[in-house]
DRENDOMI-267638 format. One record per residue (C-alpha): y, x, z; residue in one letter. Coordinates in pm, 1 decimal, decimal comma. Last residue first. Layout:
<atoms>
       py       px       pz resn
        Y        X        Z    A
...
</atoms>
This chain:
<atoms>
       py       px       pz resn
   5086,0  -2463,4   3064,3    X
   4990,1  -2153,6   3149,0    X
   4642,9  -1992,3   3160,7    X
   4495,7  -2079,5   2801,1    X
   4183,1  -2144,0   2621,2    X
   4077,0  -2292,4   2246,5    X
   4309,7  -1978,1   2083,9    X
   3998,5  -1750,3   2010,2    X
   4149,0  -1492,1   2264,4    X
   4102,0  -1725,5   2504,2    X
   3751,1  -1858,8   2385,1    X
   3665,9  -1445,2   2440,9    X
   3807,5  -1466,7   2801,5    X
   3610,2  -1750,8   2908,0    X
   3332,8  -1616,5   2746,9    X
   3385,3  -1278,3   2980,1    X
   3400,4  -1548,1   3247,6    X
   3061,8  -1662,7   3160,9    X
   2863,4  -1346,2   3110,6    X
   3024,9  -1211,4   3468,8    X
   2855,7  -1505,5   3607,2    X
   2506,3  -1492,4   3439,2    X
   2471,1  -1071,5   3532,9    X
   2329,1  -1213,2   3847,9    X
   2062,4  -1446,8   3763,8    X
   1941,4  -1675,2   4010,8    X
   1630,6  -1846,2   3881,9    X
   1706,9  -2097,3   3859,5    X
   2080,8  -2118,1   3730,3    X
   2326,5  -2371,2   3929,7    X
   2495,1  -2030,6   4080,1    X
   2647,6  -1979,6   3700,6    X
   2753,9  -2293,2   3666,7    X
   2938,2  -2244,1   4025,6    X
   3082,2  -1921,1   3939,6    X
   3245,2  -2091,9   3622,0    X
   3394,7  -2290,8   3829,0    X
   3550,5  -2023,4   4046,1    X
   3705,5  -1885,3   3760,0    X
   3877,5  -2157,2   3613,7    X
   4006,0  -2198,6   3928,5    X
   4087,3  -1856,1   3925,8    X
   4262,8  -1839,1   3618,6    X
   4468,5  -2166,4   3720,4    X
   4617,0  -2002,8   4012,9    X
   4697,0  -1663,1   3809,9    X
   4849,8  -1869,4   3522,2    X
   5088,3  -2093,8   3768,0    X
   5164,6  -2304,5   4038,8    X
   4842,7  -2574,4   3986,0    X
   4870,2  -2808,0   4222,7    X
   5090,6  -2980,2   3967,1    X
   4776,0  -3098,3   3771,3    X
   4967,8  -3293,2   3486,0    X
   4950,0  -3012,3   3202,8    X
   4665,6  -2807,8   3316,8    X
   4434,2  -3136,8   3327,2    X
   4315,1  -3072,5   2964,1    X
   4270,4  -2693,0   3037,7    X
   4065,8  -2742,6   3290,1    X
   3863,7  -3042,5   3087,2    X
   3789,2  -2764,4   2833,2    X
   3689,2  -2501,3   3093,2    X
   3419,8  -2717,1   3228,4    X
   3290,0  -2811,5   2850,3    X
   3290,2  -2467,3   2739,5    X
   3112,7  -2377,3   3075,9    X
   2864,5  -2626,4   3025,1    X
   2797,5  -2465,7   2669,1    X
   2747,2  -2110,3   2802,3    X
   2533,8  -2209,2   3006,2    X
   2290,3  -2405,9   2800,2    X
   2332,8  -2120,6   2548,1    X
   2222,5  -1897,2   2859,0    X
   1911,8  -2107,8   2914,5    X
   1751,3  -2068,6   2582,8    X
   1907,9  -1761,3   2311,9    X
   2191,4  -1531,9   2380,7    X
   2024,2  -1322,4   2592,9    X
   1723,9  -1212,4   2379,3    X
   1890,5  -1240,4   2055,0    X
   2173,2   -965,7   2154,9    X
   2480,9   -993,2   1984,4    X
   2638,4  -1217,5   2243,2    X
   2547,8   -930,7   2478,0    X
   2778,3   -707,9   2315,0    X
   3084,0   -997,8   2265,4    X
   3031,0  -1027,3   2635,3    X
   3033,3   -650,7   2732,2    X
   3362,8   -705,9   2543,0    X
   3535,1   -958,8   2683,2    X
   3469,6   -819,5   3016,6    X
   3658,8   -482,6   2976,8    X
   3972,0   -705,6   2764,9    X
   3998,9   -884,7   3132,8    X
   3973,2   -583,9   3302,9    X
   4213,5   -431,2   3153,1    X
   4465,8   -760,3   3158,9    X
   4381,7   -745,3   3538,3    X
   4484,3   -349,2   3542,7    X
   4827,1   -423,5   3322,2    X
   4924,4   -667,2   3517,7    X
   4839,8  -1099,5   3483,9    X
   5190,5  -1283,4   3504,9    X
   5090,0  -1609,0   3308,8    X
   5269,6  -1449,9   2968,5    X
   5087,7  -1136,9   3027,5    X
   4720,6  -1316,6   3049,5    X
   4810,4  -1458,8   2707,9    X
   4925,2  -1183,1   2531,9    X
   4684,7   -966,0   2625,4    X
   4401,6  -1224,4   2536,7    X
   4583,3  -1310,2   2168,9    X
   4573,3   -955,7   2106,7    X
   4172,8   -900,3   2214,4    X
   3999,7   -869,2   1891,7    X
   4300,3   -706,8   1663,1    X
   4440,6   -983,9   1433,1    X
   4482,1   -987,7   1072,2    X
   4716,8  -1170,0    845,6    X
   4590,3  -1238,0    494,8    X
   4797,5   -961,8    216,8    X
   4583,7  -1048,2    -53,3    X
   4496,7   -707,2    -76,6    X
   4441,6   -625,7    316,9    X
   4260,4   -923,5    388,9    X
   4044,6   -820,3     40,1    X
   3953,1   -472,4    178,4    X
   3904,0   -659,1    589,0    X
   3603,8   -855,8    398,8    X
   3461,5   -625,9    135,0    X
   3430,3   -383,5    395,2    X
   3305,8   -619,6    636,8    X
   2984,8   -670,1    405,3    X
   2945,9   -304,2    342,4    X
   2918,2   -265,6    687,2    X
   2672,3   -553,8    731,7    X
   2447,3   -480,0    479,5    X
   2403,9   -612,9     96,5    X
   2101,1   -471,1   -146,4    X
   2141,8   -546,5   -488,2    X
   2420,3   -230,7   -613,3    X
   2132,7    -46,8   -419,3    X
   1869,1    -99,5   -702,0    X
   2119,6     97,2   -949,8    X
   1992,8     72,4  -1291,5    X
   1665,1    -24,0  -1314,9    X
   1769,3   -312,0  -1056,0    X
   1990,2   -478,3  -1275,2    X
   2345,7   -601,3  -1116,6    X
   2320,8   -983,6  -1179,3    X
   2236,9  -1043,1   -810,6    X
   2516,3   -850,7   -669,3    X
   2774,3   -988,3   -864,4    X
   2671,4  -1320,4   -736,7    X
   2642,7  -1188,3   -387,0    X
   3000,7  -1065,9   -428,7    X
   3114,4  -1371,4   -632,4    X
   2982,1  -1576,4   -278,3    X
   3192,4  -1350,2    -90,9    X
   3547,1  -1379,3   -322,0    X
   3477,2  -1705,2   -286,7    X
   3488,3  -1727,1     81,8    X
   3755,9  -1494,2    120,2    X
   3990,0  -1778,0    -76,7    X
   3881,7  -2071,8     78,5    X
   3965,2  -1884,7    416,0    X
   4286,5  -1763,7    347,1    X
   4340,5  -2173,6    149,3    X
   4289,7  -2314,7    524,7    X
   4187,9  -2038,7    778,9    X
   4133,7  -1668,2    818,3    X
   4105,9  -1474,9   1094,9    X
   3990,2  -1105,6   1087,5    X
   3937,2   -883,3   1448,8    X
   3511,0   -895,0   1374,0    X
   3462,0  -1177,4   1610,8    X
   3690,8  -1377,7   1408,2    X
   3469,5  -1284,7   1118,1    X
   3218,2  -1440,6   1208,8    X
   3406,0  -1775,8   1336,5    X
   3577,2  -1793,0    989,9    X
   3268,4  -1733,2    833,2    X
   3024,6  -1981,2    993,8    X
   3303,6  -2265,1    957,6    X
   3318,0  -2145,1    541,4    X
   2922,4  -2170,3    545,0    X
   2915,2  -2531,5    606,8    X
   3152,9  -2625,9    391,6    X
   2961,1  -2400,3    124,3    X
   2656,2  -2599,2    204,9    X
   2827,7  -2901,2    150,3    X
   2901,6  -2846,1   -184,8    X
   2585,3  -2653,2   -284,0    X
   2388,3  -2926,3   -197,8    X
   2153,4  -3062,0     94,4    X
   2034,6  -2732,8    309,4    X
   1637,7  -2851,9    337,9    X
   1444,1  -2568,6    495,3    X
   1087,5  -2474,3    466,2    X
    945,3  -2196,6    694,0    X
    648,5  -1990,4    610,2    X
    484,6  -1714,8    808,9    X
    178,6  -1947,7    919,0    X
    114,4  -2123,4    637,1    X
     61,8  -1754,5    477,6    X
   -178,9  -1678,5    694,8    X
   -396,5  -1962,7    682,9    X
   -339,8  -1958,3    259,8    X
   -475,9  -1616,3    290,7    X
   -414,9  -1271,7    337,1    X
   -655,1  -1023,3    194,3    X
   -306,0   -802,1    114,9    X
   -251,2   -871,5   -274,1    X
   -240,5  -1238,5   -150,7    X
   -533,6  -1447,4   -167,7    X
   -554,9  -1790,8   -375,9    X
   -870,9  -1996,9   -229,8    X
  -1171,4  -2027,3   -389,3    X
  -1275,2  -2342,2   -610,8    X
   -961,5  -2402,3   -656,2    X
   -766,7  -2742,0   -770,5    X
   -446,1  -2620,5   -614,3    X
   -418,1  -2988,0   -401,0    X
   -775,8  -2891,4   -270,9    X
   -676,1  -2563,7   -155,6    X
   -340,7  -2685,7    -19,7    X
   -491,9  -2978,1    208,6    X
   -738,7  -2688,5    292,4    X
   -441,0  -2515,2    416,6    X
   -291,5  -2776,0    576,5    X
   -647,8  -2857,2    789,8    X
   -659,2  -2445,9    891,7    X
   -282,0  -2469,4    973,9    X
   -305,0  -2763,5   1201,4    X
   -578,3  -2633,7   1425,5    X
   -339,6  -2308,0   1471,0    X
     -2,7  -2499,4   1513,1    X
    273,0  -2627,9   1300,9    X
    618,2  -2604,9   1499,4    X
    702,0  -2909,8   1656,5    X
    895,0  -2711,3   1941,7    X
   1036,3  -2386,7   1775,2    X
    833,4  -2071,9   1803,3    X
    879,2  -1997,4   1429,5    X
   1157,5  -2227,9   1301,9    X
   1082,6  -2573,9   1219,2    X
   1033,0  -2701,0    908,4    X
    692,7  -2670,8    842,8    X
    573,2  -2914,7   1057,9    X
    727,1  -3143,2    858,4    X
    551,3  -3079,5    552,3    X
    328,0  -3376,1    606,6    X
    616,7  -3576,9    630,6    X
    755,9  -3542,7    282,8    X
    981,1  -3247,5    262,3    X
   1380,0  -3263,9    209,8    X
   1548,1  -3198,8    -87,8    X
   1823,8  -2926,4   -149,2    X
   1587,5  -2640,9   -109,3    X
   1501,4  -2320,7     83,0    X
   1171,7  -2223,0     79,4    X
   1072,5  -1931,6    293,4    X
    805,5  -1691,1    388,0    X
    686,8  -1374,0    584,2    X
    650,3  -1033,4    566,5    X
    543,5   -750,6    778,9    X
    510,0   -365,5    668,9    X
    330,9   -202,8    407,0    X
    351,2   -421,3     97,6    X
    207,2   -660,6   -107,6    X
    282,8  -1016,2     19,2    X
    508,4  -1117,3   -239,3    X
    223,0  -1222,5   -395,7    X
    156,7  -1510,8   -184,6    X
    470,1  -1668,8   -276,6    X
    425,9  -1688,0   -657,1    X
     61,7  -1857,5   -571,5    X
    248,8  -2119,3   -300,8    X
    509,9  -2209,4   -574,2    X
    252,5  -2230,6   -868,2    X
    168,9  -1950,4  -1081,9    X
    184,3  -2016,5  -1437,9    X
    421,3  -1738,5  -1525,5    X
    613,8  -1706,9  -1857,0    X
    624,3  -2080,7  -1927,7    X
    414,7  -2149,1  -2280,3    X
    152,2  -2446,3  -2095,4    X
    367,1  -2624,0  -1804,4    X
    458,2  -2468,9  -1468,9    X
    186,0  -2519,6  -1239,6    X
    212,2  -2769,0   -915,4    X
     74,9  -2666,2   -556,4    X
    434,1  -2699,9   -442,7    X
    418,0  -3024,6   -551,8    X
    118,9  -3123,7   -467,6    X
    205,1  -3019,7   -176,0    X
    511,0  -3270,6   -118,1    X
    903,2  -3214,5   -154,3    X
   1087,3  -3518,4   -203,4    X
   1140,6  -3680,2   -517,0    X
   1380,1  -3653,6   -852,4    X
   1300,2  -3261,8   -868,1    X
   1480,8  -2920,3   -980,8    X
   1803,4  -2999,0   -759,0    X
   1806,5  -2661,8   -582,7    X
   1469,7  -2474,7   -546,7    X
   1558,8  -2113,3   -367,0    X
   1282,8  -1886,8   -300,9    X
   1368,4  -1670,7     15,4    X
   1152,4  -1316,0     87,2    X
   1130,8  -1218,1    494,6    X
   1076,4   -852,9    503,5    X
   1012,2   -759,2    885,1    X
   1155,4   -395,5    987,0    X
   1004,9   -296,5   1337,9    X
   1225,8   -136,3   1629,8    X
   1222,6   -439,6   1821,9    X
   1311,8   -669,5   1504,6    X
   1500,8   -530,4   1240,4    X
   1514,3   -795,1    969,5    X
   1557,4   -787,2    606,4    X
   1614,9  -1074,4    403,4    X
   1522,8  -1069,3     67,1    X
   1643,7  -1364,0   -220,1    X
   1539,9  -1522,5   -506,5    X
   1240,5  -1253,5   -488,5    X
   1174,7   -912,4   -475,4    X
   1500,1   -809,9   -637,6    X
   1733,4  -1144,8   -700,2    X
   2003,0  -1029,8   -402,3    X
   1886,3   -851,8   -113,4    X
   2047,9   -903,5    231,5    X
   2013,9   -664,0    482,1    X
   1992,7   -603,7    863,2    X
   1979,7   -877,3   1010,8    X
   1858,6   -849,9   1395,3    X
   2233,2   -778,2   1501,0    X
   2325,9  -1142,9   1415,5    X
   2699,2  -1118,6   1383,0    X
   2737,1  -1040,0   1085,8    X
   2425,5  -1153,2    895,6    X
   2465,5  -1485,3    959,2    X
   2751,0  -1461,8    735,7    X
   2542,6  -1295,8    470,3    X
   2230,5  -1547,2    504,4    X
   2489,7  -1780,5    480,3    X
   2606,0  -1622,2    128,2    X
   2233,6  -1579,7     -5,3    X
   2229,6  -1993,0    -28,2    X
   2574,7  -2030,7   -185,1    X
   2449,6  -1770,4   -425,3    X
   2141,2  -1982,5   -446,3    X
   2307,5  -2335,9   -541,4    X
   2491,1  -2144,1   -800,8    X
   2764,4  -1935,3   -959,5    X
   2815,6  -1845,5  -1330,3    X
   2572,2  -1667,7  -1586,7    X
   2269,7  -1586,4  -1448,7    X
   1955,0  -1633,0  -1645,1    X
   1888,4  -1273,0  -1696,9    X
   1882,3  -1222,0  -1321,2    X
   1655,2  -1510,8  -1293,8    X
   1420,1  -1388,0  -1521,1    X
   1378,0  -1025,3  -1332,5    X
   1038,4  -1068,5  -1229,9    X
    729,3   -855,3  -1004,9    X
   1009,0   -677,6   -849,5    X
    977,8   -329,2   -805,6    X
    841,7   -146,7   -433,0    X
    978,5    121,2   -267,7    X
   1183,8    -70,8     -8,5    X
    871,9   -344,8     26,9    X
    661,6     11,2    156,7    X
    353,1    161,7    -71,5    X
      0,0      0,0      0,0    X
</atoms>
């Protein structure tokens, strides 16, 4: 076996195809908003191994995850029959979805498996759909019944392997399918992700600034999926830093205001009488927040719940700021605000220590996002 990096794609038909932007650029763009702030992305490949190639690093391991992207092909919802179904006599390939998917699987390290489309999946499929380790996920006793209902529905008499030895158990395993709707309201969607990314990255753009950086994104991954791979298989591949490049090199050309992470908290804690070493420490707890926020482990199960009932608790703070006149200033309200927080954070079973610093560094990062203030 030789490693996914080394390997050449089996196609390059949809490259040739290409010729203005789609329901899969839109596609490969929120897998390149994702990307910046999820610190287990590490690439995004455009039209090389398949419609798209995410790369993950997860606990020291690289997992290839390869994306096929169906937009508006069919008048019905998804089935496996369907997916099971050959292109028509004279096509290039007759391979069927679930036989093109299987032989991705051909190199060293770990791969697995998605379908992204802009119909939903008939309710055997449903199982599917849900992230690995999400409730409702497919199980074991499941996947050896699906997989014969994919045998039968491929008209084999054995069934399909993938250039590994891995079969149709396996690769029900490893696959996700995920319904987006259209292009349109997938790029609506994506535009939110972005602006939020990228305020975490010191850029903020809104209204036509953020129409505009959008599009010059998704003509990045379009550009990026045309490029041939023959020629310059890097000109594919997209990572974070080139990512942000792109993003603070067209701020700077279209002349977008920027903001350094943390002005809007100085200014802020100044203007409600905070000195220089509370404004310090402040900006200090912001950022071990932003670091943890980065960090699947933490960020995930109970401290989302957290971190959500302290966005609500500081939210109706902030709404009673105005008429609360036992509130005398800032540094009163800061450490009301503060003291709630403690109290979510003592609610947590089992006690976790690090939970309450977490909370009030989120307090200070909504701050400096504009949704929180001190004064009235």
């Amino acid at each position: 076996m030789v490693s996914f990096r080394d390997l050449k794609p089996l196609e390059s038909g949809g490259v040739i195809a290409r010729n203005g932007f789609g329901f899969q650029d839109h596609v490969a763009a929120t897998f390149c908003v994702r990307m910046l702030t999820d610190g287990t992305m590490v690439e995004v490949w455009c039209e090389t191994l398949d419609d798209i190639t995410v790369v993950w690093n997860i606990n020291g391991k690289e997992i290839f995850e390869f994306v096929q992207v169906k937009s508006n092909e069919l008048d019905q919802l998804w089935s496996v029959p369907v997916l099971c179904k050959r292109p028509k006599k004279g096509s290039k390939r007759r391979d069927s979805i679930v036989e093109k998917s299987l032989a991705y699987d051909r190199g060293d390290e770990d791969c697995r498996f998605r379908l992204v489309t802009a119909l939903g999946f008939k309710k055997d499929l449903i199982p599917l759909t849900f992230e690995y380790g999400q409730p409702g996920r497919i199980c074991a006793p499941d996947i050896a019944a699906m997989a014969m209902q994919f045998k039968k529905s491929l008209r084999a008499k054995v069934a399909p392997t993938s250039p590994k030895g891995n079969g149709l158990d396996s690769w029900l395993e490893r696959l996700v399918l995920h319904c987006v709707s259209d292009s349109e309201s997938l790029a609506a969607k994506n535009k939110m992700a972005l602006m939020k990314a990228c305020g975490a990255h010191g850029l903020q753009f809104e209204g036509d600034h953020l129409d505009y950086m959008y599009e010059q994104l998704v003509r990045y991954v379009y550009e990026a999926a045309k490029a041939p791979w023959d020629v310059d298989p890097d000109q594919k591949k997209i990572d974070k830093s080139s990512l942000l490049d792109l993003l603070r090199g067209e701020s700077e050309r279209a002349g977008m205001p920027t903001m350094t992470a943390g002005t809007a908290l100085r200014r802020k804690m100044k203007a409600a009488g905070f000195d220089d070493t509370a404004v310090k420490s402040a900006l200090e707890l912001r950022r071990k927040f932003r670091s943890r926020s980065l960090d699947p482990s933490y960020v995930g199960g109970k401290a989302k719940e957290y971190r959500e009932a302290a966005y609500v608790a500081l939210h109706r703070l902030r709404g009673k700021l105005a008429s609360d006149l036992t509130v005398k200033d800032g540094l009163a309200f800061q450490e009301r605000c503060c003291n709630k927080l403690e109290q979510i954070a003592a609610s947590a079973q089992p006690q976790d220590r690090s939970l309450e610093t977490y909370l009030i560094g989120f307090m200070y990062d909504v701050t400096d996002r504009c949704e929180h203030k001190f004064t009235r």
